[in-house]
N, C-alpha and C positions, 0 to 999 in steps of 0.2 A: 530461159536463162534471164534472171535479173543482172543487170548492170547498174551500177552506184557510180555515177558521175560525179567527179568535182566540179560542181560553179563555181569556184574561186581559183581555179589553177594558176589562171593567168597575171591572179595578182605575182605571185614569183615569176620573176623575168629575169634572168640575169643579164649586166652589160655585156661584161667582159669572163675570160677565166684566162690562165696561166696554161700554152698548151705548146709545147714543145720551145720552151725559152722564151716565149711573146706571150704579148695578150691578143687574145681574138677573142671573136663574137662567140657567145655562146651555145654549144652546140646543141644544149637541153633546151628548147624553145616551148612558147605555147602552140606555137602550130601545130606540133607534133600531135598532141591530144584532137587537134579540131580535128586533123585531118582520119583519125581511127574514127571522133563520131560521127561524121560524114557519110565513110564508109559502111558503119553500122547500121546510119539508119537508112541509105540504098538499097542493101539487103536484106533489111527489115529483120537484122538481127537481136535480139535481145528486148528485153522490157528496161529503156531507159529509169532510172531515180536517181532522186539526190539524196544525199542520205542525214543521218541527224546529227544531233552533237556531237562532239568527238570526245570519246570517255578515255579523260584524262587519266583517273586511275588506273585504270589498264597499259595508258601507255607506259605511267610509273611503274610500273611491273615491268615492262618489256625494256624500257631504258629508266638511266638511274636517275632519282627526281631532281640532281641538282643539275645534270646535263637539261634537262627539258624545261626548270626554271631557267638555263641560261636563255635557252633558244626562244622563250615566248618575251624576253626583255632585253633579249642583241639591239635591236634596230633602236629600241627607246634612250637606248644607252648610246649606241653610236652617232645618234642627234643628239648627244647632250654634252660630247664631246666636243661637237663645233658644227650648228646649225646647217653649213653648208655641205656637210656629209649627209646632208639627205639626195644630193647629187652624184652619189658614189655608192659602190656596193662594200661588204665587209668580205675582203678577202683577207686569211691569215698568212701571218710572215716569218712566225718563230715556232718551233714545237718541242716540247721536250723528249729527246731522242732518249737512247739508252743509259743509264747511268743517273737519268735527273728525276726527276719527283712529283709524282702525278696524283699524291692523296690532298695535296695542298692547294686548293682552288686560289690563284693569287687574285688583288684587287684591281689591277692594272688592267683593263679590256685588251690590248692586243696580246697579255699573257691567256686571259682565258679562252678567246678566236682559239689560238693553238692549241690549247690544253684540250679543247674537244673538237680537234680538227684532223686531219691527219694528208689533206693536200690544199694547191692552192688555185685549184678547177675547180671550185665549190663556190659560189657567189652566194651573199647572206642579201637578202633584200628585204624592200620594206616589207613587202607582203608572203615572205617566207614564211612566217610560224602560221596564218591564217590558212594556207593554200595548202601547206604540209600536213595540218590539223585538220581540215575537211579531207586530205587522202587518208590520214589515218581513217577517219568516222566510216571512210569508202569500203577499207578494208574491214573493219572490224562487224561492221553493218552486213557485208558479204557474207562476210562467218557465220554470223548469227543467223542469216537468209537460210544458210543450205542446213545450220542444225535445226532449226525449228520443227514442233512436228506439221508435217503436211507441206512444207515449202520445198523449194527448188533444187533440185541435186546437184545444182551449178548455179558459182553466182559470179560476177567479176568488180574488182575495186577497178576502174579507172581513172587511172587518176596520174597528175603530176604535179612535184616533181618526184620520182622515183625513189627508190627505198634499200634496193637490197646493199647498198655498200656502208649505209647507216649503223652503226653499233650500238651499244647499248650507252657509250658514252660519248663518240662520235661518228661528227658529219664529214661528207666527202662524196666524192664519186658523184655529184649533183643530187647525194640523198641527206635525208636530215631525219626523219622515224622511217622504221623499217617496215615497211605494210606487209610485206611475206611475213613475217614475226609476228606482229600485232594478229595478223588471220591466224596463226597456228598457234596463238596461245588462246585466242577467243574458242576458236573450236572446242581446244581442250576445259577450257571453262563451261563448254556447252555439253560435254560430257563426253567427245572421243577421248579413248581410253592411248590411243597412238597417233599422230600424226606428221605426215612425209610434208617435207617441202621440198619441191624438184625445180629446181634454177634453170633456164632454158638462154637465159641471156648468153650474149658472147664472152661477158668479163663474168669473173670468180663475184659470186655474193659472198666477200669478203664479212659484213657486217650478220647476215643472218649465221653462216658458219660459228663465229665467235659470241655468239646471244646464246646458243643451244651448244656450244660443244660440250659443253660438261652433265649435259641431260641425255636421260637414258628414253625419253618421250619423245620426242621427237626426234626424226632424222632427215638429216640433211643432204642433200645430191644436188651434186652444180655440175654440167656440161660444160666447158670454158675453153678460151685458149690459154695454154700454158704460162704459168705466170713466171718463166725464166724469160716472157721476150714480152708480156701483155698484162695490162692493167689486170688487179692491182698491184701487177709484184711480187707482193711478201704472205701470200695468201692463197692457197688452191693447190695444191701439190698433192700428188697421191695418194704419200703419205700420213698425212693428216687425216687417221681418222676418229677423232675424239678421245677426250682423256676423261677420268672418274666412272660414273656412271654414265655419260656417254660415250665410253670406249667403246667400237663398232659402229657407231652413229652417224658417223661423215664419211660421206664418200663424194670423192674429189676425181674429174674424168676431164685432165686435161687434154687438150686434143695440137697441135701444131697450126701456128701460121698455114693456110691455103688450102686446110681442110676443106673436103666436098662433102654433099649430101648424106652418100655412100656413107662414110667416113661415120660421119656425123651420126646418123642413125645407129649406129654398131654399137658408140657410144651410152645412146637413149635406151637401146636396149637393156643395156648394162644396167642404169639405172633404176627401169620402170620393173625391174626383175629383182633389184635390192629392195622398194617398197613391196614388192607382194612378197618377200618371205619375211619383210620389215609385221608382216601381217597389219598395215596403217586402215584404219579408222576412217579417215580423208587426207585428202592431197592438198596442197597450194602448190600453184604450179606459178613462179617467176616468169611473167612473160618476158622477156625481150626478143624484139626482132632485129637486133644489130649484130646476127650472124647472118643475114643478108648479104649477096654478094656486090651489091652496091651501100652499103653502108660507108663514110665515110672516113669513120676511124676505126673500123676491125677489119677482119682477115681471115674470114668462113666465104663459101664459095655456095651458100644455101640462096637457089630463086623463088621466085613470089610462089609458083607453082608447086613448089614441094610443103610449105608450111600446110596445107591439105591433108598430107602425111602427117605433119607432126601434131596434127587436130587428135587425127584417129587414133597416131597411137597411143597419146594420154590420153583418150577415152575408154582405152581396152584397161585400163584399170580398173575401171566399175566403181570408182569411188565418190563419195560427195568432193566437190572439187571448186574451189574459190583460184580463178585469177588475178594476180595482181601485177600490174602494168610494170615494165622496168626500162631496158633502154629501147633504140634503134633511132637512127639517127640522117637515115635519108630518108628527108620528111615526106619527100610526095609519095613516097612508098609503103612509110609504116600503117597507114590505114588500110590498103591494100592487105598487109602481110598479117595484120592483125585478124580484119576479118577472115582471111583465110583461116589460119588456127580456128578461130573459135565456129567457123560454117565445117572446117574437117573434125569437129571434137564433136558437132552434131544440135550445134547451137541450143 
């Protein structure tokens, strides 16, 4: 297994975020990544890399180019509003909700925060577009790893800050490009003719869902908790399963607050059985491990000992398979949980 590491993650740090009325420290940390390569390279999992430029054309495909022009000239802009806001992060404060107008890019920087934002748990820092751009290079360099001829039939982006709540025109949920998307358009660029992405995080990939819901190539499956009580919301319901030609394409497996294992699995079956009649090409599988039963802001009852299970059972797909990092959030544990997955998928 090749793994594509980010050396820059750490430039994104967020201060603060906006989390139940306050501000607190932010939960998306760079520890979170040490502590997974840590545990990679203990177990002598994977063939570390770093990977190469981040091709921006492609991400302009995956998101729309004026959303990604904002995001590589946020920070430049927000020092140039008042030098001392290089001691602050860009969180937004305004959004245009239902009713208001979202083809018209305004000129006023805390109008466009919001225009391509959609919460205010998202911290914009200095080194956001660099850190996010090297995860994109992570994911798309992974794709390319496992379609080449003769290379790896798994490869993983690791990277942060995360991806799957990212849309095609915004940020949020601590993501800013969406690496699940970027891998399963590169594949399809590399010549899969189908490609699944299967969300394993606890919250709904809000942002990869609504990139693909209108394609009939790709198909999307998220495992999640219920978005009538769990981030993000307005997003992940059963219901939903793609309009135009990707009618049939989403499939949505919300699960309840205190779900177990048990529970859980029933779920994953569900889905790993909609990609093999999906007949996919390859998978990206969304890692998160913040259905952990000690994570500290979800509500899955999954221990370190069971993600072994969930290695194997995305491995019984037989498919070329790109991972791409997403949340979990009790840090001394994500690298533990990490390498389990990826030592039960069969490293």
């Amino acid at each position: 297994m090749l793994i594509f590491h980010n050396p820059v993650h750490e430039k994104h740090q967020g201060r603060q975020e906006m989390f139940r009325g306050k501000l607190v420290p932010c939960h998306e940390t760079a520890a979170r990544l040490e502590f997974v390569l840590d545990a990679l390279r203990q177990r002598s999992i994977g063939e570390l890399r770093t990977p190469s430029a981040a091709d921006i054309a492609l991400i302009k495909r995956v998101h729309s180019p004026r959303y990604v022009d904002f995001l590589a000239s946020a920070w430049q802009e927000w020092i140039a509003l008042d030098p001392a806001n290089a001691q602050l992060d860009v969180l937004p404060s305004v959004w245009p909700v239902r009713g208001f107008r979202h083809d018209i890019e305004p000129t006023n920087f805390a109008a466009r925060v919001g225009l391509f934002s959609f919460d205010s748990g998202c911290p914009l820092t200095a080194g956001t577009w660099e850190a996010a751009t090297a995860g994109a290079a992570c994911a798309i360099d992974a794709a390319r790893a496992v379609s080449a001829t003769g290379g790896p039939r798994t490869a993983m982006a690791l990277t942060r800050p995360p991806g799957h709540h990212a849309g095609a025109d915004f940020f949020g949920g601590y993501c800013f490009l969406n690496n699940a998307a970027l891998a399963a358009q590169a594949l399809r660029d590399a010549g899969a003719a189908r490609v699944a992405i299967l969300d394993v995080d606890y919250h709904h990939g809000n942002g990869t869902q609504s990139i693909f819901y209108e394609r009939g190539d790709v198909l999307t499956v998220s495992v999640h908790g219920d978005p009538a009580t769990e981030y993000p919301f307005f997003l992940g319901y059963a219901d939903e399963l793609g309009q135009g030609a990707g009618e049939g394409r989403n499939l949505n497996l919300p699960l309840p607050a205190g779900t177990d294992f048990g529970t859980w699995t029933q779920a994953l079956q569900q889905g790993l059985a909609a990609i093999r009649t999906f007949k996919a090409d390859a998978v990206v599988i969304a890692l998160g491990v913040d259905t952990y039963e000690g994570d500290p802001i979800s509500k899955f009852k999954l221990k370190s000992g069971d993600y072994f299970e969930v290695g194997r059972m995305v491995a019984s797909l037989g498919l070329p398979t790109v991972f791409t990092m997403e949340g979990g959030y009790a840090v001394a544990d994500v690298g533990i949980n990490v390498a389990n997955v990826l030592e039960g998928f069969g490293n």
